[in-house]
N, C-alpha and C positions, 0 to 999 in steps of 0.2 A: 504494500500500500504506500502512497503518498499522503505527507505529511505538507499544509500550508499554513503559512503565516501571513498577515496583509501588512502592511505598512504603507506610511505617507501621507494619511486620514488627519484632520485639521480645519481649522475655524480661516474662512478666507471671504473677501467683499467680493459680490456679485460684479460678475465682469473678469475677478482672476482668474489662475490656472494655479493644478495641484498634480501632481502625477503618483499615482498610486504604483505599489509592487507587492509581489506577492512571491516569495522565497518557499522554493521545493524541495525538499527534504526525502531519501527513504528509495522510492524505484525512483526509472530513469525516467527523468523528466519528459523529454523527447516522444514517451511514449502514453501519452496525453494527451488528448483535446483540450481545449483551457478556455471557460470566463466569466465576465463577471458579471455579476447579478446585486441587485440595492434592495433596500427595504425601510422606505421610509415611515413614521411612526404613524400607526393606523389605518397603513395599507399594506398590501399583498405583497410579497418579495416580485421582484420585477428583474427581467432580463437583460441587460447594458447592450455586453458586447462579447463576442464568442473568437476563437482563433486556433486552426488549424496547427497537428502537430506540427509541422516543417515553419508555419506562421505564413505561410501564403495564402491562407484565404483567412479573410476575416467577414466578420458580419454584424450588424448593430441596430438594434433598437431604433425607430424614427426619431426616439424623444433625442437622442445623441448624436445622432449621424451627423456629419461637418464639426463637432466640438469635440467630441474625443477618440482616442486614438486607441487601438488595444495592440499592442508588442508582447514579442516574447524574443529571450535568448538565452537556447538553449546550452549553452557553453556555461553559460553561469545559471543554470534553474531559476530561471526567474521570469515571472510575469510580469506588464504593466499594462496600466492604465494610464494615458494621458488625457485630463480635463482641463477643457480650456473654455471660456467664455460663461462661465460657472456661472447658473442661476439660483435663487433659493429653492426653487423645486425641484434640485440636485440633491438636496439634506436627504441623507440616509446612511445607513450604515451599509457599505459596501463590503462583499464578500466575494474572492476568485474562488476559483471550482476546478475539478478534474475529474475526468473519466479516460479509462485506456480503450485505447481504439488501434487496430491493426493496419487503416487507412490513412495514409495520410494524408489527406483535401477534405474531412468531414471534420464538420460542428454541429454543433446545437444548442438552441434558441430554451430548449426544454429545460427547469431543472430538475426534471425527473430522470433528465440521464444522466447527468452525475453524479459518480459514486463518492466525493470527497470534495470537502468543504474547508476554506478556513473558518475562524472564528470575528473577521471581521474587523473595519476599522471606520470610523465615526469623520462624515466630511461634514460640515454643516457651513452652509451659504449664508452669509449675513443681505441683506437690502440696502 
């Protein structure tokens, strides 16, 4: 199994940028689908942004698409997140994800297909 950590989560004014990472630990990373998903207070866990083992295909959410960016580098097990143009109804606790896949060009929007989670780190948009 894979073990994640989030990091980068932080209080910042509407309009900035934060880039989040998500440090892999345990199997090989590489052998993963990876992303990230929010859950802001009183709503549903919601899906960001998804990305291919090899990180050539990505895919995002409408509410992000043009504002952030989702990276991965395999050489150092590490996920990111880039948020840029941060709104307040960005506040949520964000959490990256994993599932192992044999393919490498698949993701998922789902998070009922991944099998591992981190524990999440706290962005919160000021106005």
């Amino acid at each position: 199994q894979v073990q994640l950590v989030e990091s980068g989560g932080g209080l910042v004014q509407a309009g900035g940028s934060l880039r989040l990472s998500c440090a892999a630990s345990g199997r090989t990373f590489s052998d993963y689908a990876m992303g990230w998903f929010r859950r802001a207070p009183g709503k549903e866990r919601e899906f960001v942004a998804a990305i291919s083992r090899s990180g050539g295909i990505t895919y995002y959410a409408d509410s992000v698409k043009g504002r952030f960016t989702i990276s991965r580098d395999n050489a150092k097990n590490t996920l990111y997140l880039q948020m840029n143009s941060l709104k307040p109804e960005d506040t949520a606790v964000y959490y990256c994800a994993a599932y192992p896949t044999y393919y490498l060009g698949v993701y998922s929007a789902a998070p009922t297909a991944y099998e591992y989670w981190g524990k999440g780190t706290q962005v919160t948009v000021s106005s």
